[in-house]
C-alpha positions as CSV (number, residue, x, y, z in Angstrom):
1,X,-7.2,-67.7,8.6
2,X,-5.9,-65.8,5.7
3,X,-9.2,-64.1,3.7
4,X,-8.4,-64.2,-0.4
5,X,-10.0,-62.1,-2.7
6,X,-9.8,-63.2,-6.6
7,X,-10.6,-61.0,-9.7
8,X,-11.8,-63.3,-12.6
9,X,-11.9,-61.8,-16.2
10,X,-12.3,-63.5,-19.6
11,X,-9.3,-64.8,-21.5
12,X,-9.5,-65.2,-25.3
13,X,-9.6,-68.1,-26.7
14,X,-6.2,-67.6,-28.9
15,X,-4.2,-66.4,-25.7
16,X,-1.0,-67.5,-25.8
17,X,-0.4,-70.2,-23.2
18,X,2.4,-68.9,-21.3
19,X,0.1,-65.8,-20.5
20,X,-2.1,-67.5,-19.0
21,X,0.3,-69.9,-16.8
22,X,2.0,-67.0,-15.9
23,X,-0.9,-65.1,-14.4
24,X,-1.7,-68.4,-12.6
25,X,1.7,-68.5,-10.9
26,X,1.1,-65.2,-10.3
27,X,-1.9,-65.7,-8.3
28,X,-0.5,-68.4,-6.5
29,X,2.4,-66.0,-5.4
30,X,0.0,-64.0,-4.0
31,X,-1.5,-66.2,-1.7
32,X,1.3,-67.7,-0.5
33,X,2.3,-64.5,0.5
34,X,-0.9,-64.3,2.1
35,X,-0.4,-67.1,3.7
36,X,2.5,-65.9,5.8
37,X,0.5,-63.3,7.4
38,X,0.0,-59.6,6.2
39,X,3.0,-58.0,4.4
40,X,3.1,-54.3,3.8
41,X,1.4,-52.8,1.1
42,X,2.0,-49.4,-0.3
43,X,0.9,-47.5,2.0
44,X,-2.3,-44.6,1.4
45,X,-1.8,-41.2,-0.6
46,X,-0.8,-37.9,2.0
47,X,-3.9,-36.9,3.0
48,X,-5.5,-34.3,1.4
49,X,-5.9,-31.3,2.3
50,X,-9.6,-31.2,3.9
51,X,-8.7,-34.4,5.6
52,X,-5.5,-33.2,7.1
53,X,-7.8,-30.1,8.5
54,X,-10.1,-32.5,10.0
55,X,-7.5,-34.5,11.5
56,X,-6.6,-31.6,13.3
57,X,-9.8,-30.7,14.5
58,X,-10.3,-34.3,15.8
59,X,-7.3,-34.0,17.8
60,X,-8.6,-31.1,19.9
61,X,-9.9,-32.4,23.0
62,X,-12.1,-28.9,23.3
63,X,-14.5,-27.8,21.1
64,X,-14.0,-24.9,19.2
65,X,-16.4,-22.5,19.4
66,X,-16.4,-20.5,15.9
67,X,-18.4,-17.6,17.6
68,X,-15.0,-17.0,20.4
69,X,-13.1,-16.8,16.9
70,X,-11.7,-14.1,15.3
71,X,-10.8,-15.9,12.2
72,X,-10.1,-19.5,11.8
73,X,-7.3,-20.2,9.3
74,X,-8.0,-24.1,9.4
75,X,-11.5,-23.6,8.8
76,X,-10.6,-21.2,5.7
77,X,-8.6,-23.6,4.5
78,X,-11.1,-26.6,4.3
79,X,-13.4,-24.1,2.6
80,X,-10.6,-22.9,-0.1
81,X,-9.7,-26.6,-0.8
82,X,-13.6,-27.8,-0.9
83,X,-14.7,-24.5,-3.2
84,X,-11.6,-24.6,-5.7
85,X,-10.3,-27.8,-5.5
86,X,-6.9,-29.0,-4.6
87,X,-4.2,-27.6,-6.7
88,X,-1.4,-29.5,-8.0
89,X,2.3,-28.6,-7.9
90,X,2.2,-29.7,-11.9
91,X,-0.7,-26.4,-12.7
92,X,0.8,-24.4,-10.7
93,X,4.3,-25.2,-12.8
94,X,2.3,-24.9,-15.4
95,X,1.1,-21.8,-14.9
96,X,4.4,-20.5,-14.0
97,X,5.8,-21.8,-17.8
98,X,2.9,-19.9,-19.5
99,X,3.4,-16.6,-17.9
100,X,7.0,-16.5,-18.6
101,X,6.4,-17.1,-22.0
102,X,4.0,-14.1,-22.0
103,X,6.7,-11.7,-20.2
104,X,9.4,-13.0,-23.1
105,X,6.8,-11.7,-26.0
106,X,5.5,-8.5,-23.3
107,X,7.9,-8.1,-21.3
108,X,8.6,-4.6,-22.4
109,X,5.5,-3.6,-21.7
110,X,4.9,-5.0,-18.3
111,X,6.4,-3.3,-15.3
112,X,9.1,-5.2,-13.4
113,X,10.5,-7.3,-16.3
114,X,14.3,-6.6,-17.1
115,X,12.9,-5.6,-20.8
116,X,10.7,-2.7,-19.0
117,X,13.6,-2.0,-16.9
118,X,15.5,-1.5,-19.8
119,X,13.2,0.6,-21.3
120,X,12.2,3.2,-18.9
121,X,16.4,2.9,-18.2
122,X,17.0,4.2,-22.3
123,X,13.8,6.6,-22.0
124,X,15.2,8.4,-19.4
125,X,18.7,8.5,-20.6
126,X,17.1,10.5,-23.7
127,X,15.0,12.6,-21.5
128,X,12.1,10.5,-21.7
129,X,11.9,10.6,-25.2
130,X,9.6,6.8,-26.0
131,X,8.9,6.1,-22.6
132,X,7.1,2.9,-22.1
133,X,3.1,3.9,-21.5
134,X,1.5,1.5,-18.6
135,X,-2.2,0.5,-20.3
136,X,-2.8,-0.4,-16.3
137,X,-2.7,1.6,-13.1
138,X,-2.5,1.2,-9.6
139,X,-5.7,3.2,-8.4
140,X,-4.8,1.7,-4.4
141,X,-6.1,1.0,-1.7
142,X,-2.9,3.7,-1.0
143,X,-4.6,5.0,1.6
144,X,-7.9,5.7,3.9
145,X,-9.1,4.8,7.5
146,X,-9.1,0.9,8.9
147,X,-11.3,-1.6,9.3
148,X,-12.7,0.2,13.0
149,X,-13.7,3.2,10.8
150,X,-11.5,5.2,13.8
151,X,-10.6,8.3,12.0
152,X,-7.1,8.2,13.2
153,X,-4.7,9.8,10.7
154,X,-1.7,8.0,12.7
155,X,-3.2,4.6,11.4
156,X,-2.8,3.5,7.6
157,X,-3.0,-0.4,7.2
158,X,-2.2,-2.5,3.9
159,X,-2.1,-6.4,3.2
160,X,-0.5,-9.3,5.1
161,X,3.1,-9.4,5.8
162,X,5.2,-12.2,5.2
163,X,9.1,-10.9,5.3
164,X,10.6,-7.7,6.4
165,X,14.5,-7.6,5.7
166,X,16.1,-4.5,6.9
167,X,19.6,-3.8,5.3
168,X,22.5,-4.6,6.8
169,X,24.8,-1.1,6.3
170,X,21.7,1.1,5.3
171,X,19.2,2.3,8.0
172,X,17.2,4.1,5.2
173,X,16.6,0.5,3.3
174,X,14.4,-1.5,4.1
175,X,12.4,-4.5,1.9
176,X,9.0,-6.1,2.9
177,X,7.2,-8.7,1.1
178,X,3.4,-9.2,1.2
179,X,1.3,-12.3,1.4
180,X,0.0,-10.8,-2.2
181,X,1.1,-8.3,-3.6
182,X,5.3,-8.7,-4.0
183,X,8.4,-7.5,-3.0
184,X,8.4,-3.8,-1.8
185,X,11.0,-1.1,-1.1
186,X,11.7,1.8,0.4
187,X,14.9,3.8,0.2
188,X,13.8,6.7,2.8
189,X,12.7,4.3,5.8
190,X,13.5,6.7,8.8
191,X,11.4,5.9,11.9
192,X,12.4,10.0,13.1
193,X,11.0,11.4,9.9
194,X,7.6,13.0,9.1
195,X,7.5,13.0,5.7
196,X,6.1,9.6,3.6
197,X,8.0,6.6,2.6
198,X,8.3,6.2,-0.7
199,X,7.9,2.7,-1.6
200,X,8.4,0.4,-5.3
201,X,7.3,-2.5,-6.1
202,X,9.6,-4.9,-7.3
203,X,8.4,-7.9,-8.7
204,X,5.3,-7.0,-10.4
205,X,6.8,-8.9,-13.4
206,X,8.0,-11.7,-12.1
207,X,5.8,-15.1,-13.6
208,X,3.3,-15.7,-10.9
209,X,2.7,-19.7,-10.1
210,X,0.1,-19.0,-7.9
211,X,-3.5,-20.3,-8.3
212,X,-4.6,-16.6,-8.0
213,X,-2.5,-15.2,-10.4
214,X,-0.8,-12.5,-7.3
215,X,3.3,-12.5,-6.5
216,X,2.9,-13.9,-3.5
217,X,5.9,-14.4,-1.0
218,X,6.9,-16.7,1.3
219,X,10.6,-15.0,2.3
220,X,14.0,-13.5,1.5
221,X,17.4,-13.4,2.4
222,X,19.9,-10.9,1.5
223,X,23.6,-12.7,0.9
224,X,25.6,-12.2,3.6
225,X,28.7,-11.0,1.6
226,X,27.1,-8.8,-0.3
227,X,23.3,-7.0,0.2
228,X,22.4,-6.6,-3.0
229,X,22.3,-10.0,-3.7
230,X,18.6,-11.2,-3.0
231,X,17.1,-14.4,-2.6
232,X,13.6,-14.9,-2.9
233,X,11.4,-17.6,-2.9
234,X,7.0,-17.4,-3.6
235,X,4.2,-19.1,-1.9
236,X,2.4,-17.2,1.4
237,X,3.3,-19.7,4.5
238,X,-0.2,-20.0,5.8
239,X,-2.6,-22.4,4.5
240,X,-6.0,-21.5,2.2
241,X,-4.8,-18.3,0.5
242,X,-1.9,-17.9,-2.0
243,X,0.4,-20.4,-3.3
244,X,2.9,-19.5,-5.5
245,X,5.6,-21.4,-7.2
246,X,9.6,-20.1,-7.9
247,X,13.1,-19.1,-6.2
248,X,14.3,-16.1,-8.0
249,X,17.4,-14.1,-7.2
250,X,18.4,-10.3,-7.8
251,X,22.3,-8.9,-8.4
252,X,21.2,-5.4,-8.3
253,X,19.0,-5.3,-5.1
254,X,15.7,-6.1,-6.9
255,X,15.8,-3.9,-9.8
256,X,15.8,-7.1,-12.2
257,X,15.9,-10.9,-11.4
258,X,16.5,-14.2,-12.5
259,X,15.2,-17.9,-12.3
260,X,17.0,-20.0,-9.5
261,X,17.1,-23.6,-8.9
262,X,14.1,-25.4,-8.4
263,X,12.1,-26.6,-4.8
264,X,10.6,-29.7,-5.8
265,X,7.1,-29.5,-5.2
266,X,6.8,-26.5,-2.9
267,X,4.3,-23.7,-3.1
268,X,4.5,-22.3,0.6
269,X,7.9,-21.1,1.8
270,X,8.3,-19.9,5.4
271,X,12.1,-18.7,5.6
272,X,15.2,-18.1,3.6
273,X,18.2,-18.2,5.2
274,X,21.8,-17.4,3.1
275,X,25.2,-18.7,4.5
276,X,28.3,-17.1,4.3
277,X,30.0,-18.8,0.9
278,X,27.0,-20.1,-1.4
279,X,24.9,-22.0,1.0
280,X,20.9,-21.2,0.7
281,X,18.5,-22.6,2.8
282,X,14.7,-22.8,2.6
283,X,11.7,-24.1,4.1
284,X,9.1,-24.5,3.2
285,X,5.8,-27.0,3.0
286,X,7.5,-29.9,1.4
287,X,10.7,-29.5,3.4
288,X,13.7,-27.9,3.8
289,X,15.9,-27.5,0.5
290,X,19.4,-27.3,0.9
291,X,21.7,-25.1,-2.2
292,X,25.1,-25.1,-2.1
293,X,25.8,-23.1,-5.2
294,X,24.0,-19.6,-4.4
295,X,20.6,-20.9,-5.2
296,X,21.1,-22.0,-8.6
297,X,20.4,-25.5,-7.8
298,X,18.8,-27.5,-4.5
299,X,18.5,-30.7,-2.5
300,X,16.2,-32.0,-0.3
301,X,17.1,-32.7,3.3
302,X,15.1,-35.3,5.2
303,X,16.4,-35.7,9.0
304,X,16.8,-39.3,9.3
305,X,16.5,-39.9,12.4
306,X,12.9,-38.1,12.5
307,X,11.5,-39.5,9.7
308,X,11.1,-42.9,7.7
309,X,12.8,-42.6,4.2
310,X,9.8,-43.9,2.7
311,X,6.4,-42.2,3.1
312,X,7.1,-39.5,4.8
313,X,6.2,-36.0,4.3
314,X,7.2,-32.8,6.4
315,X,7.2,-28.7,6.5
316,X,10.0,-26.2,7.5
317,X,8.8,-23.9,9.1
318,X,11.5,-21.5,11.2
319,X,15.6,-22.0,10.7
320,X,18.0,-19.4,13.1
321,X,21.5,-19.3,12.4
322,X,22.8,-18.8,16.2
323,X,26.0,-16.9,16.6
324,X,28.0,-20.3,17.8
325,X,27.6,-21.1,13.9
326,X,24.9,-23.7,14.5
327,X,21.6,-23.6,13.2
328,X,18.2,-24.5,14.7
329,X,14.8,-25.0,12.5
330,X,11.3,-26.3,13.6
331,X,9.5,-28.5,11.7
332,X,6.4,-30.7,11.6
333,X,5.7,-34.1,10.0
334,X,3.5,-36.5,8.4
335,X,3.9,-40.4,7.7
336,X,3.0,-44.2,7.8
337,X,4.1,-46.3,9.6
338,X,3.0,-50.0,9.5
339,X,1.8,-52.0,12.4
340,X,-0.7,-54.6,11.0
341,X,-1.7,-52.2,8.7
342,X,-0.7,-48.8,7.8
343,X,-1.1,-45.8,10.3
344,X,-0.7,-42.3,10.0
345,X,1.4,-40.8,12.5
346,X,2.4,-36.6,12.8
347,X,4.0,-34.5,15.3
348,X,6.6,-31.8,15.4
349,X,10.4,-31.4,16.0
350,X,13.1,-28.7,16.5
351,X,16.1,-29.6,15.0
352,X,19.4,-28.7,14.9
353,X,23.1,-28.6,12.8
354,X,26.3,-28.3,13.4
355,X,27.4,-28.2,9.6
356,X,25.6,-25.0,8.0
357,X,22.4,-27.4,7.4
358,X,24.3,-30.7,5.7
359,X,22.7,-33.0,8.1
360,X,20.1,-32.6,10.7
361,X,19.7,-34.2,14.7
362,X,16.7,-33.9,17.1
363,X,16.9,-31.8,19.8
364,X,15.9,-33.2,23.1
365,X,12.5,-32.4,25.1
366,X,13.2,-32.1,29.0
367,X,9.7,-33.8,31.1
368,X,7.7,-33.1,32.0
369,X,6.5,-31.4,28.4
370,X,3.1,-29.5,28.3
371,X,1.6,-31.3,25.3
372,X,1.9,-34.6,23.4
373,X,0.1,-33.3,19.9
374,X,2.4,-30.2,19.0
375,X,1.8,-28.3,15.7
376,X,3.8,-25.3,14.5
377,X,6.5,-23.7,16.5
378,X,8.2,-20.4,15.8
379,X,11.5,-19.4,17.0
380,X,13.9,-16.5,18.4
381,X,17.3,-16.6,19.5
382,X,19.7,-14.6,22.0
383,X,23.7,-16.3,22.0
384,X,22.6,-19.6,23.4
385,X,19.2,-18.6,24.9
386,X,16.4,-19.5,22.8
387,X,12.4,-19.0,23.0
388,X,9.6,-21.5,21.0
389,X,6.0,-20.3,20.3
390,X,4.0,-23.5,19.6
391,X,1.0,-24.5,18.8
392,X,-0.8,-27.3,21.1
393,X,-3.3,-29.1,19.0
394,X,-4.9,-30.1,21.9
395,X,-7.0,-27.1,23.2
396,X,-8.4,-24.2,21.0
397,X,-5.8,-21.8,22.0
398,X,-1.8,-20.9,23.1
399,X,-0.8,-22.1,26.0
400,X,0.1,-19.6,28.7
401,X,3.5,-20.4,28.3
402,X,6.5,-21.0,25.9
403,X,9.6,-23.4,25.2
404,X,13.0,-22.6,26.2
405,X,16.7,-23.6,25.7
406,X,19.7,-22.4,27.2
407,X,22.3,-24.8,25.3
408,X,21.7,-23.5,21.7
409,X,18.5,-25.3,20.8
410,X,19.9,-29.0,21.7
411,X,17.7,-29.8,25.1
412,X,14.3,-27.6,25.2
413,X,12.3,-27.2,28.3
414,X,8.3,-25.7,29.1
415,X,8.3,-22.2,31.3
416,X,5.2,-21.5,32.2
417,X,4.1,-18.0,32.1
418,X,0.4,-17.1,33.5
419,X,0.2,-13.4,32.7
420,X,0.8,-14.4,29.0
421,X,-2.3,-14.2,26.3
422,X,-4.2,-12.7,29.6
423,X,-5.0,-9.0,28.9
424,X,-7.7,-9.8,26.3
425,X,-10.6,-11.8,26.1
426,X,-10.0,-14.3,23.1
427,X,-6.3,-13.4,23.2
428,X,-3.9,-16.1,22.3
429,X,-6.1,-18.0,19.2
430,X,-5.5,-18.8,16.1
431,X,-2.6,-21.2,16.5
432,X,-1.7,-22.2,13.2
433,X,-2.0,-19.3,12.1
434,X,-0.3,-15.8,14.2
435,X,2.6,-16.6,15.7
436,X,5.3,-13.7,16.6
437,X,8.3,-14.2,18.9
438,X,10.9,-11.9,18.7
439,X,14.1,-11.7,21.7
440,X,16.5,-8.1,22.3
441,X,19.7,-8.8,20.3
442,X,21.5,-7.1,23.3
443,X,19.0,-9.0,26.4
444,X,18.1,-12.7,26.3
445,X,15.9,-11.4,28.8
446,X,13.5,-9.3,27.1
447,X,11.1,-11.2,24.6
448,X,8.3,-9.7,22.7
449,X,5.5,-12.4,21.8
450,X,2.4,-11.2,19.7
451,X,-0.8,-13.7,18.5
452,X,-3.7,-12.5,17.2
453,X,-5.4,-9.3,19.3
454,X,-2.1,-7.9,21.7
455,X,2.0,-7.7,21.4
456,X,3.1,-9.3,25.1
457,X,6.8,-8.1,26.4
458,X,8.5,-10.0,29.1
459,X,11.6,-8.6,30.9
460,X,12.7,-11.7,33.0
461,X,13.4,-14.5,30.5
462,X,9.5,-15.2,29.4
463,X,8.4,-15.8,33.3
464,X,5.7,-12.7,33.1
465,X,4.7,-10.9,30.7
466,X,3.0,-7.8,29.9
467,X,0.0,-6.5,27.1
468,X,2.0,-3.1,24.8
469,X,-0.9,-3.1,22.5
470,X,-4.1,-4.6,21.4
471,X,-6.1,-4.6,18.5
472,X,-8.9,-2.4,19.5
473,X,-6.7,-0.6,22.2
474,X,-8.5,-1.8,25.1
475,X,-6.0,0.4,27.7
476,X,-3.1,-0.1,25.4
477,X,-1.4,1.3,22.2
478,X,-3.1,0.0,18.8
479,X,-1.9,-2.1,16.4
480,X,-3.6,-4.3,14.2
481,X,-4.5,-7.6,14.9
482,X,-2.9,-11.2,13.6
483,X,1.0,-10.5,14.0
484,X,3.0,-13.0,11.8
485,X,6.6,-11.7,11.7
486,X,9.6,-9.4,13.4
487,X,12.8,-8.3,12.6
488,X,14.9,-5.7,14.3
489,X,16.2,-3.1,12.7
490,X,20.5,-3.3,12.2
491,X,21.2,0.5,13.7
492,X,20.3,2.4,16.7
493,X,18.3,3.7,18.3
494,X,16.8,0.2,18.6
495,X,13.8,-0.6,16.3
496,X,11.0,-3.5,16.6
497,X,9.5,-4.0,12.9
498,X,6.3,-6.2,13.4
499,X,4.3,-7.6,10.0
500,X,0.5,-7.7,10.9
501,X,-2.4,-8.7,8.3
502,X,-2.7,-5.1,8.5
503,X,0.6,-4.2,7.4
504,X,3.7,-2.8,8.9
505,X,4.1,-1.7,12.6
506,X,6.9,-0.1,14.1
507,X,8.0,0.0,17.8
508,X,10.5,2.9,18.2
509,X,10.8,2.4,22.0
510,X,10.6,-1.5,22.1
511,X,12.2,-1.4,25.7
512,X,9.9,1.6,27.1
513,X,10.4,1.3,30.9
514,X,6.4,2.5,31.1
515,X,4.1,0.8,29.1
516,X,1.4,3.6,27.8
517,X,-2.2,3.1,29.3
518,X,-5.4,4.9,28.4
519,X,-9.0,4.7,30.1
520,X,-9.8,5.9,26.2
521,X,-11.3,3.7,23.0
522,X,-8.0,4.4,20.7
523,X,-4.5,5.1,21.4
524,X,-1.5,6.0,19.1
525,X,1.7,7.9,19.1
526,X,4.5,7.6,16.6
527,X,7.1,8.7,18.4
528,X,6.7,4.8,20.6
529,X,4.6,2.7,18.0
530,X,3.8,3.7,14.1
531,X,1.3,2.5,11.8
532,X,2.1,5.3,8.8
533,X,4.2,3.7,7.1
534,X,1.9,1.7,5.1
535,X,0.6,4.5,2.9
536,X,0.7,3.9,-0.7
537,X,1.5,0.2,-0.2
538,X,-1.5,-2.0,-2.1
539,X,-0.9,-5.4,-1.4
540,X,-4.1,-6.4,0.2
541,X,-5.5,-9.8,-0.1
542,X,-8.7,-8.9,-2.2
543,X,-11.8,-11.4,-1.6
544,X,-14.2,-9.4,-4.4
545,X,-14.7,-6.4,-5.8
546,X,-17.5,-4.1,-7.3
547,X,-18.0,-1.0,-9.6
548,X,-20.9,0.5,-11.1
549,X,-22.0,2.3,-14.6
550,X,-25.0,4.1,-13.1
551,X,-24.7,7.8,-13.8
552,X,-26.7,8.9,-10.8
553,X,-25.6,10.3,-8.4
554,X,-23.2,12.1,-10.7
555,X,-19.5,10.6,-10.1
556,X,-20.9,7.2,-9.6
557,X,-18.6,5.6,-12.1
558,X,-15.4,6.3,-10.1
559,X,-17.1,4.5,-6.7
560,X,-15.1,0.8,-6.4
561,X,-15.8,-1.4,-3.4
562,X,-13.7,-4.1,-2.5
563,X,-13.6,-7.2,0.1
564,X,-10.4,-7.6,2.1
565,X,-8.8,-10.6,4.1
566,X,-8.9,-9.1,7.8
567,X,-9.2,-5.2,6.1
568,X,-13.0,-5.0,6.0
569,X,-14.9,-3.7,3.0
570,X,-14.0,-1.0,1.7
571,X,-15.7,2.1,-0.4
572,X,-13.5,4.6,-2.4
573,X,-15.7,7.5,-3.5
574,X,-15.3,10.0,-6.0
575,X,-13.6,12.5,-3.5
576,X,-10.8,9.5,-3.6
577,X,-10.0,9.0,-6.8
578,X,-6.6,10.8,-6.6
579,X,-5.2,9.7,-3.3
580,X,-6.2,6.2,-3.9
581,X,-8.3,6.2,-0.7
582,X,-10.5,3.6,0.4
583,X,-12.5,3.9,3.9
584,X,-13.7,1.1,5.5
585,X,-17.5,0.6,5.8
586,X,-17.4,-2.6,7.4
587,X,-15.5,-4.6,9.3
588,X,-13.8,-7.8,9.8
589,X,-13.2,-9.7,7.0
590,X,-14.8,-8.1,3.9
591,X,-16.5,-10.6,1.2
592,X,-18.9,-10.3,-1.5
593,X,-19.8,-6.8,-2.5
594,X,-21.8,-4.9,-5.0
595,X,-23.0,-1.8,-6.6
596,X,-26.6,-1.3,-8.1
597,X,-25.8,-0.8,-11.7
598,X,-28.3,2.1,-12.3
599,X,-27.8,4.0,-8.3
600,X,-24.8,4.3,-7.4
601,X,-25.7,5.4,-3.8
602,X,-26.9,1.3,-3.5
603,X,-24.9,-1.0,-2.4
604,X,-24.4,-4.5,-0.7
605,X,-21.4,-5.6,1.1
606,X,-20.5,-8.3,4.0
């Protein structure tokens, strides 16, 4: 029996007649539909945030244990969305309207900006005759000892990396972009040489969307015909930190840029990839947008036969263009589907297209397959051979074991691998959140797979593997923990470059035939693995900060304290004021902080 449900209200007594019957014959309408049985409705908002978080949680079968965690980016998530709120595409928009307003009237004045460009360009044409005076400064972190307070001079560490593009015909070029922070180049990046990198900034005057107010990026793609054509689009990838809103593009290799098409609602953008001709993808966390005149405009593309036109939702996360023309992206999905009332339904696909992204088909799973609830999955491709990192929503941590394809992504199969995410205790959490695969362009055999404490190589297609470094060292080389990113570089000798939350990391001997060991606490050596080159670089993710005005002891004034994601909390005394250095006092992730306002030599940090 059909259950009705009537709203009565009060009709005035000079209400026209024909309102009244037609609300009746409305009503009537309604339950004869009843009647019939249940008809769809419009189905429930997305989920929010929080709730998508703890739908994830519920899904594990294992409890996590927060103590066995190094950092939980779900869990950081829930708290950013609970603490700030949820923030809507339209503020962020918003935001991003009102700041280029502010560069048109200061734009002149504010590093970055074609006007300031312009500027300093003129000034030093006339030997620097009205050059443009910066009321700010960059006082660092440039440089200082990590997190482990190890006073290793071989280890300098900045903020999270997002994108690392080297350039295609210049071995000394090379571009990294920062989870905050920007853009950054350096024109003198040789692994061989002692002497510093000199790195820029390029896009601190670019109109930030981001709640935070930092340039944060999501990725970048140089255009295939011609390098110094850049295509960049905003919004760190990883959930709970920085959105940011915009698709720029520089002519000059990031001297100056320029507003590009817009992506919908998207403030989280995982990859850029540029086509030969004037094809730009990107994908990000409301899909992947498809541009077919060089970025100026974009499309959305919904694979049709994943998803439901209708109330569906979905993220891009990887796309590979493989070198039979084809390209392959991973993706994950939200939506309803109705079956006597609407129920959500998500899951994850790896996708493929045989016409430079146009349309999109499903590539096939081979059974038996190691999980039903699969989250994120990252990619790396060798001719036809490919390799899938993925997270299993199922259990608290990777599996000891990846995806594979030998057809060019169309049929994918589970390899298991049990000396994988072994070396370490804890080794192999944080799912959503660290995921590095990386293959030899010159051996489908050899595949480099990092997480969040060691890099893992494998020698005989992803069957064993082997710990090169770990966080702490532990035995093995160091690098810092979390890896999110790789990219080789395009000359010889052959050159690994990993992006860590604690920077950039170089392996100069990727293919080593002995993997260093060490019975000590800390190992490093350049010449196979170097973590220099992030000196001068300040793109950390900055939780808090704290100064004083006491004037004892004498000097206090120049003390700052500041709290870094994954950096620690970090102190830069007096004695650092003109290198911009900032020792770590405390690890792990560094939070509130504060100097007493009358003694300096008080402080409180966590």
């Amino acid at each position: 029996m059909a259950r009705h449900s009537f709203f009565l209200g009060q009709c005035a007594a000079n209400e026209p007649i024909w309102k009244i019957f037609a609300t009746l014959l409305a009503l009537g309408a309604s339950v004869a539909a009843q009647d019939k049985g249940p008809q769809p409705i419009k189905p429930p908002e997305r989920p929010s945030i929080v709730e998508r978080v703890e739908a994830k949680k519920l899904n594990a079968q294992e409890q996590i244990d927060p103590k066995t965690l190094k950092d939980d980016a779900h869990a950081r998530e829930k708290w950013f969305a609970k603490w700030f709120g949820p923030i809507a595409p339209g503020y962020l928009s918003h935001r991003q309207e009102v700041a280029e307003q502010e560069i048109q009237k200061w734009g002149s004045k504010i590093p970055g900006t074609p006007a300031h460009y312009a500027r300093v360009k003129s000034s030093s044409a006339n030997d620097g005759a009205g050059a443009a005076e910066s009321v700010f400064r960059n006082i660092g972190p440039l440089n200082g000892f990590g997190q482990n307070t190890v006073k290793d001079l071989n280890v300098i560490d900045t903020g999270r990396i997002t994108v690392i593009l080297p350039h295609p015909t210049n071995a000394r070029l090379l571009y990294v972009g920062y989870a905050g922070g920007g853009l950054w180049r350096c024109k003198n990046a040789d692994p061989a040489s002692d002497q510093d990198w000199v790195w820029e900034s390029l896009t601190d005057g670019l109109p930030s969307g981001g709640a935070t107010g930092n340039i944060s990026i999501g990725s970048a793609a140089f255009k295939p015909e011609d390098p110094n054509t850049i295509y960049l689009s905003l919004g760190d990838p990883l959930w709970g930190t920085a959105e940011g809103r915009g698709f720029y593009i520089s002519r000059d290799g990031g001297d100056t840029w320029t507003r590009g098409g817009t992506l919908g609602d998207t403030s989280r953008t995982k990859t850029v990839l540029a086509l030969p001709g004037s094809i730009v993808l990107v994908a990000g966390n409301t899909g992947i947008y498809r541009s077919t005149d060089g970025g100026l405009s974009f499309q959305l593309d919904k694979p049709q036969d994943l998803l439901p036109p209708d109330n569906s939702w979905y993220t891009g996360w990887d796309i590979l263009k493989l070198d039979n023309g084809d390209l392959v992206a991973s993706v994950t999905y939200f939506y309803w589907l109705w079956q006597d009332g609407w129920h959500p339904v998500s899951g994850s696909a790896i996708l493929y297209s045989t016409n430079n992204g146009a349309t999109w088909a499903t590539a096939a799973r081979n059974t038996p397959f190691p999980a039903s609830n699969i989250g994120r999955m990252s990619l790396a491709a060798n001719g036809k051979t490919l390799y899938c990192l993925f997270e299993d929503r199922s259990q608290s941590s990777f599996r000891k074991g990846l995806l594979k394809s030998t057809d060019y992504g169309r049929t994918w199969s589970y390899q298991e691998a049990p000396t994988l995410f072994s070396y370490a205790d804890g080794d192999g959490g944080q799912q959503g959140y660290n995921h590095m695969i990386a293959v030899d362009p010159d051996d489908p055999n050899t595949v480099f797979v990092g997480t969040n404490l060691c890099v893992y190589r494998s020698k005989d297609g992803g069957q064993t593997f082997e710990a090169m470094t770990h966080w702490v060292a532990h035995g093995r080389m160091y690098t810092h923990a979390d890896v999110h990113t790789a990219a080789w570089a395009k000359s010889e000798p052959k050159t690994l470059y990993l992006g860590t939350d604690g920077g950039l990391t170089i392996f100069r001997q990727p293919n080593i035939e002995s993997i260093p060991k060490s019975n000590g606490p800390m190992m490093t050596d350049p010449a196979i693995i170097d973590n220099r080159r992030n000196k001068n670089i300040s793109t950390q993710l900055v939780y808090n900060i704290a100064c004083t005005t006491a004037e004892t002891p004498l000097g206090s004034r120049s003390r700052v304290m500041a709290g870094f994601q994954d950096l620690g909390t970090r102190l830069r005394l007096e004695s650092g004021v003109a290198t911009g250095t900032f020792n770590g006092v405390i690890g792990g992730d560094g939070f509130g902080c504060l100097i007493h306002a009358h003694n300096g030599n008080l402080m409180l940090g966590s």
